[in-house]
Structures are given as structure tokens and as C-alpha cells.
TORLO-573208 format. One record per residue (C-alpha): y, z, x; residue in three letters. Coordinates in steps of 0.05 Angstrom, whole numbers, padded with zeros to 5 digits, always signed. Layout:
<atoms>
YZXALA;...
</atoms>
This chain:
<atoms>
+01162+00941+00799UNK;+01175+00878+00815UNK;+01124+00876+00861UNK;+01076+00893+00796UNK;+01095+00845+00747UNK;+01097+00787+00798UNK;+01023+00794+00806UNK;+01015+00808+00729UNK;+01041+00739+00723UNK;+00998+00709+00764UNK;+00932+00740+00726UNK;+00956+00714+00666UNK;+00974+00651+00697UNK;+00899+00652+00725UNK;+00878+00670+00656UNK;+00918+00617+00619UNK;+00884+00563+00676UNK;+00811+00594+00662UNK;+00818+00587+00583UNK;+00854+00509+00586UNK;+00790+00483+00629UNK;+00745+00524+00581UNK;+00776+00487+00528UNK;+00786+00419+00560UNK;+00706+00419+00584UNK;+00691+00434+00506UNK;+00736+00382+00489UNK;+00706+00325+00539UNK;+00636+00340+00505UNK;+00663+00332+00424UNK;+00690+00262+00445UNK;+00632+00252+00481UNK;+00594+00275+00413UNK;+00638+00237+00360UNK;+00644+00173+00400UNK;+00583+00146+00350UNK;+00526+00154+00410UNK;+00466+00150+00369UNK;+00405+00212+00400UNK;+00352+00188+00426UNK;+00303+00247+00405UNK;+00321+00312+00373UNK;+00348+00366+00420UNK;+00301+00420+00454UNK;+00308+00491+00422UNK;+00333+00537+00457UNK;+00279+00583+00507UNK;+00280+00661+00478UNK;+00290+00693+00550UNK;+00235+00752+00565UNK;+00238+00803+00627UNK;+00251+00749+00684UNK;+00225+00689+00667UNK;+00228+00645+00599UNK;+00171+00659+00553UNK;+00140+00581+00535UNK;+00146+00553+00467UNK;+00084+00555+00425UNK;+00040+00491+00427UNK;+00064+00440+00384UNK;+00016+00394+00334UNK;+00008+00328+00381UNK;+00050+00269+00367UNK;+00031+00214+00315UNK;-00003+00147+00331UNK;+00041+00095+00324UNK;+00021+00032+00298UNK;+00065-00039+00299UNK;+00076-00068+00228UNK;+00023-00122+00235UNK;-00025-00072+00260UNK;-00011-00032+00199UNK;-00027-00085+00152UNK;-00097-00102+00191UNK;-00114-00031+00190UNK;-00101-00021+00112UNK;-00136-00086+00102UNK;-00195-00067+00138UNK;-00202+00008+00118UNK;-00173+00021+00057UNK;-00215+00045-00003UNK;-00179-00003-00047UNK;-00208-00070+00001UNK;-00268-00052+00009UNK;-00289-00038-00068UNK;-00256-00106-00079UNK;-00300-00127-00031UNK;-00361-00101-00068UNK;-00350-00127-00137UNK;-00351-00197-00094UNK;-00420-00177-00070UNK;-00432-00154-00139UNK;-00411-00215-00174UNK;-00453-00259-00125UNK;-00511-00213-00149UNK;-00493-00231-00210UNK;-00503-00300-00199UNK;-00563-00297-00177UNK;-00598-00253-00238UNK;-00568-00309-00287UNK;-00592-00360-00239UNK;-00665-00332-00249UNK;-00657-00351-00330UNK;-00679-00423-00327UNK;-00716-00426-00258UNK;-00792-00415-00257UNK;-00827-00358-00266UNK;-00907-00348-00237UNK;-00938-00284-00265UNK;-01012-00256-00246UNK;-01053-00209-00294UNK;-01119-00165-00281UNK;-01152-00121-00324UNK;-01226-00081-00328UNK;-01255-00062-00394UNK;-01309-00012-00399UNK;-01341+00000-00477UNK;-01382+00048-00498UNK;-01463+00044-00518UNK;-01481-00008-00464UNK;-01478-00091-00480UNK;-01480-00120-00540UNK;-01531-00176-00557UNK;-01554-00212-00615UNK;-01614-00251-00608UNK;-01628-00231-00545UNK;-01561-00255-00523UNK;-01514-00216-00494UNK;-01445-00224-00532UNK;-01405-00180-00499UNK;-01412-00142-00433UNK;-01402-00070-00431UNK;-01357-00084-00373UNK;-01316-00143-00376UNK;-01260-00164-00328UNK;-01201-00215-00333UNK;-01144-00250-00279UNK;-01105-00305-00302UNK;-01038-00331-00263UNK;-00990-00360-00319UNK;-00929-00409-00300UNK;-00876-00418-00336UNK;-00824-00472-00336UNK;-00757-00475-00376UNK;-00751-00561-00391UNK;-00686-00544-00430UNK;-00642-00482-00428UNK;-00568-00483-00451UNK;-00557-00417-00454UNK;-00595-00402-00389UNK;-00553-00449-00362UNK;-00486-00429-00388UNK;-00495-00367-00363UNK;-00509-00387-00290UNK;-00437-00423-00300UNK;-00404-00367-00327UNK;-00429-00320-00265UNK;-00404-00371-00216UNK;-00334-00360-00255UNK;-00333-00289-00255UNK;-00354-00290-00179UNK;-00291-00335-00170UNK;-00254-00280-00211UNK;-00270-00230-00171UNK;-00248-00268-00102UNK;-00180-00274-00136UNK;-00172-00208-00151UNK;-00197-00185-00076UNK;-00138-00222-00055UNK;-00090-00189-00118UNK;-00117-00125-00091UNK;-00099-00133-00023UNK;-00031-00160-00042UNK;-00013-00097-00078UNK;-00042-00058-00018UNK;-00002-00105+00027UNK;+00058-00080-00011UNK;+00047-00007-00012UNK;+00038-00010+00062UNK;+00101-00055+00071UNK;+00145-00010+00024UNK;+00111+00055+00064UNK;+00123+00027+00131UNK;+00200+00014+00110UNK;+00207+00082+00083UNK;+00179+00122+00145UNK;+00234+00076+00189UNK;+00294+00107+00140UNK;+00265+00174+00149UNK;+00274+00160+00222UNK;+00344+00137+00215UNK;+00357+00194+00170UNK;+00344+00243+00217UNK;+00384+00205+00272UNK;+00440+00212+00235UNK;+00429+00284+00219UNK;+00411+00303+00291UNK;+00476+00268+00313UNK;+00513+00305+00251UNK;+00484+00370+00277UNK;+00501+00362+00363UNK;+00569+00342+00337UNK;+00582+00413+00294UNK;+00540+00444+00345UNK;+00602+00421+00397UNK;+00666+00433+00347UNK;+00620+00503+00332UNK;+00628+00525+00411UNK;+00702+00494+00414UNK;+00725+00543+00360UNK;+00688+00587+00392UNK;+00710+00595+00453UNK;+00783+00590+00430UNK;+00768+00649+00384UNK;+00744+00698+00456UNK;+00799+00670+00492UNK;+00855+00696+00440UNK;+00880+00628+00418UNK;+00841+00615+00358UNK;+00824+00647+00291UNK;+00757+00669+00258UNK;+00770+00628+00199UNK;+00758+00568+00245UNK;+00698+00599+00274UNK;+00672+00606+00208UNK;+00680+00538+00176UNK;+00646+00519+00248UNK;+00582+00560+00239UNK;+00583+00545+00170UNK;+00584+00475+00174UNK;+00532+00472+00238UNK;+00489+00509+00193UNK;+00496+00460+00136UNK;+00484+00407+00188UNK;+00418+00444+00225UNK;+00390+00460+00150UNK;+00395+00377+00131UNK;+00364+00364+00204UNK;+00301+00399+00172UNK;+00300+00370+00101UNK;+00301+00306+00144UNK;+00238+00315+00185UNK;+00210+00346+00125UNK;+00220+00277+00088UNK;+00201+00241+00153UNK;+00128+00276+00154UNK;+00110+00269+00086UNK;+00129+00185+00094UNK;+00086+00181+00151UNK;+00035+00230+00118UNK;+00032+00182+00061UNK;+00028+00113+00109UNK;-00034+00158+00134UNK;-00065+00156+00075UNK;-00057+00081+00057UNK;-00081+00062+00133UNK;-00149+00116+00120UNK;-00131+00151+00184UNK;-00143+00226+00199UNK;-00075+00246+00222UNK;-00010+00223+00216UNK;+00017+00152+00229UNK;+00086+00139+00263UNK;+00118+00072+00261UNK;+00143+00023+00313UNK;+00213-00007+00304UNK;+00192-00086+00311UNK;+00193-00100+00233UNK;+00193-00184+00226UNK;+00193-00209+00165UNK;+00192-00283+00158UNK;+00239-00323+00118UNK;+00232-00344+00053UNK;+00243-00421+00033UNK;+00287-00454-00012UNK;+00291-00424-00086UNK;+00259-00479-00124UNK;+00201-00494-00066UNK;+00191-00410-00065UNK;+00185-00416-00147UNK;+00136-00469-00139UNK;+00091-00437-00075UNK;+00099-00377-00115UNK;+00064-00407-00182UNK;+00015-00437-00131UNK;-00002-00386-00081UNK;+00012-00325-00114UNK;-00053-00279-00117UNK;-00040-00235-00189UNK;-00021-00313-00208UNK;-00082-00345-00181UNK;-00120-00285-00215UNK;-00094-00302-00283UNK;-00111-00375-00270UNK;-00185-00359-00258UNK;-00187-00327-00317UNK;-00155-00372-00362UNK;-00208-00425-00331UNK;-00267-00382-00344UNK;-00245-00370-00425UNK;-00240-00443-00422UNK;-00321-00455-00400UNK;-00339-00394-00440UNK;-00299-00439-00505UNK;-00325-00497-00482UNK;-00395-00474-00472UNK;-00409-00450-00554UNK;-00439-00512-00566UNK;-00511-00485-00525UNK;-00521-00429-00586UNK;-00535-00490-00632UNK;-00593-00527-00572UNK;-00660-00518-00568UNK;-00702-00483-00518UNK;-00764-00520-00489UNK;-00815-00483-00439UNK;-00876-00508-00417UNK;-00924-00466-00385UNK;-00984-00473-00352UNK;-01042-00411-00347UNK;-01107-00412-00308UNK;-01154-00351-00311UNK;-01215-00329-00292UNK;-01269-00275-00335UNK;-01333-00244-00343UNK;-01377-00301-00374UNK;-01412-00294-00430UNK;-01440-00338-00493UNK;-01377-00346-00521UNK;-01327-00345-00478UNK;-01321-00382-00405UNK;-01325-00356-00346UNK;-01261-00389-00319UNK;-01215-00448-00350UNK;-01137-00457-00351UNK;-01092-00481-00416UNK;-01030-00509-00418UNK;-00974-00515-00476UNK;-00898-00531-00494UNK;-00865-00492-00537UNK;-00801-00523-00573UNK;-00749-00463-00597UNK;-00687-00488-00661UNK;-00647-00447-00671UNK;-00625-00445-00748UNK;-00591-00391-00767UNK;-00591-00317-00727UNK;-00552-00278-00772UNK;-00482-00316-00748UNK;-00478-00286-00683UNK;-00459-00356-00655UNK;-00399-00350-00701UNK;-00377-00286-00675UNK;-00387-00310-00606UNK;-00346-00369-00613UNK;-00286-00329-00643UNK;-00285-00281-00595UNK;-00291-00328-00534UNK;-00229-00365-00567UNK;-00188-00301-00570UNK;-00198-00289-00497UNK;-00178-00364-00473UNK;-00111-00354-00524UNK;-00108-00291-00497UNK;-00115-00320-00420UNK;-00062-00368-00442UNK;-00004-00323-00470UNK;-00015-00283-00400UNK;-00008-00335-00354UNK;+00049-00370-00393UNK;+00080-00298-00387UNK;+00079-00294-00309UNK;+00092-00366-00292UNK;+00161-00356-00331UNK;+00162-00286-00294UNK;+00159-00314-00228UNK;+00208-00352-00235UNK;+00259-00304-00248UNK;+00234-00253-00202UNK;+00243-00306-00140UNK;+00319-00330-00159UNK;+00331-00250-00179UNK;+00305-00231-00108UNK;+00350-00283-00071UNK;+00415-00262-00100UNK;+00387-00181-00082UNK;+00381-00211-00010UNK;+00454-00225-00009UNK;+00476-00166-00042UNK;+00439-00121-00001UNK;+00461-00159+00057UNK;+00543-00160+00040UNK;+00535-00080+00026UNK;+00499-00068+00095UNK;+00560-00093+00125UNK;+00607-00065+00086UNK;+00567+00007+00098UNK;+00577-00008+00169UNK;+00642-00030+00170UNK;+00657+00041+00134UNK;+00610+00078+00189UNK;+00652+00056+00244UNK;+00718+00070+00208UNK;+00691+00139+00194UNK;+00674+00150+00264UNK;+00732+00131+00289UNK;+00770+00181+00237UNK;+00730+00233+00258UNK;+00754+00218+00332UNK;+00817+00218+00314UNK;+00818+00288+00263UNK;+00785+00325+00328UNK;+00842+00299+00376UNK;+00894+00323+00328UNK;+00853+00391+00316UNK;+00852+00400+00396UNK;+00929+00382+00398UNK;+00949+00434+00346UNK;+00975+00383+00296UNK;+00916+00400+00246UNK;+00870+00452+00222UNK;+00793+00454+00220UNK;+00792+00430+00150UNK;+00814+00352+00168UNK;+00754+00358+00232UNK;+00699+00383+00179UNK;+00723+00342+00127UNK;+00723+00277+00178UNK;+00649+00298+00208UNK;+00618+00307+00126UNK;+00650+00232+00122UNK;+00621+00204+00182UNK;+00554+00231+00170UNK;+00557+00206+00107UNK;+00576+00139+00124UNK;+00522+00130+00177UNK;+00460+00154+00133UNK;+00496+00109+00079UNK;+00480+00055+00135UNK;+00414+00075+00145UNK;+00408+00070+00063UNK;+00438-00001+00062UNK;+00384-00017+00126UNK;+00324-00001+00082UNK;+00359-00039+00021UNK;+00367-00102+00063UNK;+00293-00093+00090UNK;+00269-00075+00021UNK;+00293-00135-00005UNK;+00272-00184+00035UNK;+00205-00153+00020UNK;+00209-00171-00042UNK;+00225-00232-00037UNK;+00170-00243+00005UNK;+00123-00219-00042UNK;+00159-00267-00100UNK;+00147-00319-00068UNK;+00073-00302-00049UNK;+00084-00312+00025UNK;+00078-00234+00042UNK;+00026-00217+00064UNK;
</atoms>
């Protein structure tokens, strides 16, 4: 007998040895997990096992073209639909140019015609008066000596041409920014699903811990629970994350006119902005939806200015040689010339209307630009104090990560030594996570807002 319970002993002591290194090895991989080691890539699923071998994992979609943040900001500027119509109306407005050009340059026209009449010539006399066929060619020029509003017009294309420069650039400024604000968003996506990836390996670990201590007798099924439950919390947020991640770089496809989807590279450099009065004044100068208000306001101004060329006079002169059928009456080839002075004395007040409207537009032009030169200047002093408020809460959030962590360390040491339940561990992990994708938020705040000041100040892009 005792014989039989001496080598009892020993199994259980052998048993009691097996479960402790089962438990410490679980142990050495949740510090390993909670230490704050960011992933580097999300973890490999698991390979369903088949027969002898491992069946392979069904082909996944290829991996996304990454693109630098310069790169992405050629690319949009060089593909997207939004450039390359603003590009257009440029071409158009220089076409533009050229029809109202055509109003007071000269003109050279050439006429033919053949006449055939019925019953054979005509004569009286014994004279033929008229031919029954008769042909004509003349070439008429004509040259306009004084055209105001020929003239005005030419200048008021060359202002809309400049218009439409202005707002190319306004155009690619606001396609500048939805790239920018794009780009920024598929980098928080990535950090998001850092964090839950890291969220997940570290249930995934305190998951196996509880267990194992559940199939070696010395833990509970309550524990076990809370552990699955929270891993599957933790696996389900992994997905909403590279759900969210896809449809950011889905959308920087989009902008960029590519055909599949566009990953980012994590080399963001945004330069810095000046001092807040020199950034309010670059910004009134160099701004393009403030340069595009500017052209505008000038061209109301010629189209005010230029009223004056309804109340001119139009001379032409124009010049016509020509060549006929001869007959008794008429030549058979000759040329004429004439001017012909046009004063205008009254046209139903049209003029009047005219110069009305064309001073509603310039007060018009006016009241908008006054607007955005006052808004510029409080968007560039709002956007430096958001830089240092984003910036003091970045470090705050990561002051709070690392103090998270470190409880979270701590709550699973306690856990493994018995002084705690499951509860503090689960309750720790939720803070941590939370903490480090409040980081990430505070990241993309910070980035944000130094985009916008950027674009304040007009030196983005």
C-alpha cells in the first residue's frame, strides 16, 4: 500500500509539473503579447487539415499598388476627371478668344453665281440687254476702321480665359485636398487595424491561458467564457477594420482614376507653415479660390468700365471687285469701294440694361471677395491654434496608451498569481485597445490639421 500511493504521488507530482510549464509557456507569450509590440501584418489563418496533408487556402485578390504621397498628388493631378475638364474650359476659353478676336479683323469673301432665263436673250434695237445666261464673281473685303464693341469683347475673352486658368488651379486645389484628406484617412485605417490585430493576438493568448487552466482542473468555465467572448469581440472589430481600410483605399482609387485599389506608403511630409500674419498675407496672395475671386472681380470691373462702347460708332470700309457677263448696260468687270459710318441713337435701351447688370456683377464680385479675404484670415489663425491642440491631445493620448498598457501588464500578472479574476484582465485589454486606436485617432487629428493649415495658408499643394 505504501508501495501504491508512493508512486501515486509521484504521477500527480508529474502531473502538477506538466500543467505549471503549460501554464508558465502560456504565460511567457501574454507578456510577450501585452508588452505594447505593435504586428507587423495580420496573422495567417489557421490551415483546415485534410487526409494527410493541409488543403491550400483559396487564392487571395493580389495586393494593392502603393503609391508615396507625392506620387498620389501627381497621379490625381494628371488623371483625374476633375483636371482635365478644367483643363478644357482653358482650351475652350482660348477658343473663345479667338472667335471674339475675328469681330474687328478683316474679313475677304468670294461670290459666283450662273443665271439661266427662259425664251432666249433679250434685245431691243438689235441690242442684246440681257443674256439668257449671265454669270457673276466678285471678291468683297471688308475692314472694321472702328469697333468698340468688337473690341470689348476681344478684352472680355482674354478675361474669362484668365478666369478659367484660376479656376484650373481652384480645381486642382480642392482635388489636392480630397487626395490629401483620402491619403490621411487610408493611413488611420491602417493604424486601426494595428491596434485591432494586436487587441485580437492578445485575447487570442489570455483565450488559450484560460483555456488550458480550464483542461488541467485549475480553472473555471466562466473564465473560459469571458476569454472566447472577448476574442470574439476582438476578431469581429479586426474585420470591421479592414472593412473600413478597403473602402479608404477603394475611395483614394477613385480620386487617383486607377483600376484597382490603391495602398499608401507611410512617408507623409508636410511642410511647415510660416508665421501667422506672413501665412494670412501669402494666403490673400497665393490662394487659388482667392485668386479666382480676384479674376473675377477684375473682369466685372472691364465689363463696367467697358459700357461706354454701346454709345460709339461703327465704321467699315470695304472694298468689292467683280467680274460679269457684259452687256449694254452693265460692265463686264469693275470694283467699288465705300465706308459706311453706324450711330447708334437709341436701340430700345438695351445699353441701359447692360450697364445695370454689368454693375451688379462687379458689386457682386466685390461683396465675395471682401467675404473671403476676411475669411482667410480667420481660417489661418483658427488652424494654428487646431495645430496645437491636436498636438497637446496626441500626447496626452499617448501618454494614456502607455499607461494603459502598462495596466494591462500588470491586471494579467495579478490574474496569473491568483490575486484577481478575469474581469480586471478583460477590463484592462478593452482599455488598452482603446487607448491605442484613441492614439491612432489623435495621429490623424494632428496630420489633419496641419493639412489644413496648409491649405489656409495656400502653400498645400
Amino acid at each position: 500500500m505504501r508501495e501504491r500511493k508512493s508512486v501515486g504521488c509521484e504521477r500527480m507530482s508529474a502531473g502538477r509539473v506538466t500543467a505549471l510549464a503549460a501554464l508558465l509557456l502560456v504565460g511567457g507569450v501574454a507578456q510577450a503579447q501585452t508588452s505594447g509590440a505593435p504586428a507587423a501584418a495580420v496573422a495567417p489563418q489557421d490551415v483546415p487539415m485534410s487526409g494527410d496533408g493541409a488543403v491550400p487556402p483559396p487564392p487571395g485578390p493580389p495586393p494593392a499598388s502603393r503609391v508615396s504621397w507625392q506620387k498620389a498628388l501627381e497621379l490625381a493631378a494628371a488623371h483625374n476627371t476633375s483636371t482635365l475638364v478644367a483643363d478644357q474650359e482653358i482650351r475652350r476659353a482660348e477658343a473663345l478668344v479667338r472667335e471674339a478676336r475675328a469681330g474687328w479683323l478683316p474679313t475677304l469673301t468670294g461670290n459666283g453665281s450662273l443665271t439661266r432665263i427662259s425664251g432666249g436673250d433679250r434685245a431691243f434695237g438689235g441690242t442684246v440687254t440681257q443674256y439668257a445666261n449671265t454669270w457673276n464673281g466678285n471678291i468683297a473685303l471688308t475692314v472694321p476702321l472702328v469697333a468698340p464693341i468688337a473690341w470689348a469683347n476681344d478684352w472680355h475673352a482674354q478675361d474669362a480665359r484668365e478666369v478659367a486658368k484660376v479656376n484650373a488651379q481652384d480645381a486642382r486645389r480642392q482635388l489636392a485636398t480630397a487626395v490629401g484628406r483620402t491619403y490621411l484617412t487610408v493611413l488611420l485605417e491602417h493604424r486601426q487595424v494595428e491596434v485591432a490585430l494586436r487587441a485580437r493576438d492578445t485575447a487570442k493568448v489570455h483565450y488559450d491561458y484560460a483555456h488550458t487552466r480550464l483542461g488541467l482542473g485549475l480553472g473555471n468555465g466562466v473564465d473560459e467564457a469571458r476569454a472566447a467572448q472577448e476574442l470574439h469581440t476582438d476578431e469581429a472589430q479586426l474585420s470591421d477594420a479592414q472593412t473600413a481600410l478597403v473602402r479608404a483605399q477603394s475611395a483614394l482609387a477613385v480620386l487617383l482614376s486607377a483600376d484597382d485599389l490603391i495602398d499608401v506608403e507611410d512617408d507623409v511630409q508636410l511642410g511647415a507653415a510660416p508665421t501667422a500674419q506672413s501665412a494670412i498675407d501669402d494666403a490673400r496672395r497665393n490662394r487659388p479660390d482667392v485668386r479666382a475671386l480676384q479674376a473675377r472681380k477684375l473682369s466685372t470691373e472691364h465689363l463696367r468700365r467697358d459700357d461706354w462702347v454701346y454709345y460709339a460708332p461703327n465704321l467699315l470700309a470695304q472694298a468689292q471687285a467683280f467680274r460679269q457677263t457684259a452687256t449694254a448696260l452693265a460692265p463686264a468687270s469693275g470694283w467699288q469701294a465705300s465706308l459706311v459710318l453706324s450711330i447708334p441713337f437709341f436701340d430700345g435701351g438695351l445699353r441701359y440694361g447692360v450697364a445695370r447688370e454689368r454693375r451688379a456683377l462687379d458689386e457682386e464680385a466685390r461683396i465675395q471677395l471682401e467675404a473671403a479675404l476676411r475669411q482667410v484670415s480667420v481660417e489661418v489663425r483658427t488652424q494654428f491654434r487646431v495645430v496645437e491642440s491636436a498636438d497637446r491631445s496626441l500626447a496626452s493620448a499617448r501618454e494614456a496608451s502607455s499607461a494603459a498598457a502598462q495596466a494591462a501588464a500588470l491586471a494579467d500578472k495579478s490574474y496569473r498569481a491568483g490575486a484577481s479574476t478575469n474581469l480586471e484582465v478583460i477590463d484592462a485589454e478593452r482599455r488598452a485597445r482603446d487607448a491605442a486606436s484613441q492614439v491612432a485617432f489623435a495621429e490623424d487629428n494632428a496630420r489633419q490639421a496641419r493639412l489644413d493649415l496648409l491649405l489656409a495658408t495656400g502653400a498645400f499643394p
